[in-house]
N, C-alpha and C positions, 0 to 999 in steps of 0.2 A: 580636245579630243573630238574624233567622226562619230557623234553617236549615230549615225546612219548606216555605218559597217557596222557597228559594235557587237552585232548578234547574228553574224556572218558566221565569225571566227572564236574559239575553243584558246584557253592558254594552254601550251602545254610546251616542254623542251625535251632534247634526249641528246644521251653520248653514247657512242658505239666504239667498241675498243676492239682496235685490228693491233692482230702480232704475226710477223715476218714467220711464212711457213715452208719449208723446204719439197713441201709435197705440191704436184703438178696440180694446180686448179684450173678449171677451163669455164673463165667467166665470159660471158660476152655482153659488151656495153655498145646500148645506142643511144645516139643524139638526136634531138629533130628541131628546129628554131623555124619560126616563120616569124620573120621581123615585121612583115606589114602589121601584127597586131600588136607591137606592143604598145600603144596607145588602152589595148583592153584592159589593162589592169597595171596601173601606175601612181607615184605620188609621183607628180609635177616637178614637185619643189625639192626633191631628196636631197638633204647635203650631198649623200657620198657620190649620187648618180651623175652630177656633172650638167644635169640639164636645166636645172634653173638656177642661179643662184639662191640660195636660203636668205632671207631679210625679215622684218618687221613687218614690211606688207604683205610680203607672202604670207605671211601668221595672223596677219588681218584682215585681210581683202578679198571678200567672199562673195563667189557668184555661182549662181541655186545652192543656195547655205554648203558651199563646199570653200576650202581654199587649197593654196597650192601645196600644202603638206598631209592633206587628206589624201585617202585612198581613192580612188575612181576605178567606177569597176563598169566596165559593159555587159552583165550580165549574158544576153544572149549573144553576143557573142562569144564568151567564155566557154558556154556552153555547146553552143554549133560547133564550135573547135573539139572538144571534149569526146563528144559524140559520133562525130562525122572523122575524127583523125585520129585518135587514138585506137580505138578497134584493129584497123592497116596496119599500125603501128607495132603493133604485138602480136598478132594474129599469127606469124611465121614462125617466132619464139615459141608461142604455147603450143602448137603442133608440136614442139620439138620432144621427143622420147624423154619422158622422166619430171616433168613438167607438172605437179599437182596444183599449186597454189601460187594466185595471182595476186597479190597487196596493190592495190591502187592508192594513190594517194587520194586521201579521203577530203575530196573537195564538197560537192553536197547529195542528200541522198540519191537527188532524181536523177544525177549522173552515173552514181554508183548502180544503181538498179538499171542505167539503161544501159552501162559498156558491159556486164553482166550478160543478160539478155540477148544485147546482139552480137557476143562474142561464143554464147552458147549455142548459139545457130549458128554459126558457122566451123565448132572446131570439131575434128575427129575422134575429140575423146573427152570424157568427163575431167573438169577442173574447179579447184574449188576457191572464190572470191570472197576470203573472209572481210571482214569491215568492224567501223568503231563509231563509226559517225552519228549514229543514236545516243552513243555513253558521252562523247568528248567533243562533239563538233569538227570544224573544220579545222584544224592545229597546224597548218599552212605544212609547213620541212617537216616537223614531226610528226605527220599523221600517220605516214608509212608504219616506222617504229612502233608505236603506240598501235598500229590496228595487232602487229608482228606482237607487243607484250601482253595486249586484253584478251587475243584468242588462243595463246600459246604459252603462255606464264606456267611456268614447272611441267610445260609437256615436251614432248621431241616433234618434231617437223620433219616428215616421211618424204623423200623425194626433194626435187627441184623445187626451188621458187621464184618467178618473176615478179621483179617490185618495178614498178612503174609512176614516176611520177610528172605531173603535167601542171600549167600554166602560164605563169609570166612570161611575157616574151611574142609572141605563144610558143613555147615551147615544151618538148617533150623526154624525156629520158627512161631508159631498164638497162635494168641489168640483170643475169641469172644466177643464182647463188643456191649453194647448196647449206642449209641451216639445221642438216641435221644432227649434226655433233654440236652445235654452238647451246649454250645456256640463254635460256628467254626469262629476263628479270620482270618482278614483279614490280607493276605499276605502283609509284610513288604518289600519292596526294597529298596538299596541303591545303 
């Protein structure tokens, strides 16, 4: 085990169940990838990635107490990405009429409070960037989820939502979703 990420990242999973609906929805999905960074956040050695083979050495052969099946994280560059690219990213969307509530995927607080901030100065209208990252940590794919069930669990969700989520790769993704007829189930612990 990396005990050097270990208190990065939150456990946590989620399933979201879509059913085929005849009525006209108008989502709109974006992409964004910049490959020169995927080196910021990798394991090396992943079986399924193709780019190292998996071996014995690789599971033993450590340099600055990391090996090739640990995580590597370039921290500020994670972050300068976060910061400096994500905002552009969204910014068009949330202007967009109907638009109240932003779900970032909840990497760490200091990035949460900072697309927050510099997206408040710049939109035309009040939006609201609820978050989890206090209760749960970083829960990598389900953080989205998970901020959408600790601030909405047995309520309804008024208006549009933008979920946005960013990293690996460095890569970025949204979509806009209307949540206000869907059921927001309550958080599971074990």
């Amino acid at each position: 085990m990396d005990h050097s990420n270990k208190i990065l990242f939150g456990d946590a999973g989620s399933a979201t169940a879509l059913e085929l609906s005849k009525d006209k929805i108008d989502h709109e999905f974006k992409y964004m990838s910049d490959g020169s960074g995927y080196n910021d956040i990798i394991i090396p050695a992943h079986s399924l990635s193709g780019r190292n083979k998996l071996t014995i050495k690789s599971l033993t052969e450590t340099k600055d107490n990391k090996n090739q099946v640990n995580l590597h994280l370039n921290g500020a560059n994670i972050y300068s990405f976060a910061i400096n690219n994500v905002p552009d990213f969204v910014i068009k969307n949330l202007n967009r009429k109907g638009i109240k509530y932003c779900f970032f995927h909840q990497a760490n607080k200091m990035i949460q409070d900072q697309l927050a901030l510099s997206l408040n100065k710049k939109l035309n209208k009040k939006v609201i960037f609820p978050n989890s990252i206090e209760y749960y940590g970083n829960t990598s794919s389900a953080s989205i989820p998970v901020t959408i069930c600790h601030n909405f669990y047995n309520k309804k969700i008024s208006g549009l939502s933008l979920l946005c989520g960013f990293g690996v790769g460095l890569s970025m993704s949204s979509i806009i979703v209307d949540l206000s007829r869907k059921t927001i189930l309550k958080i599971i612990k074990y």
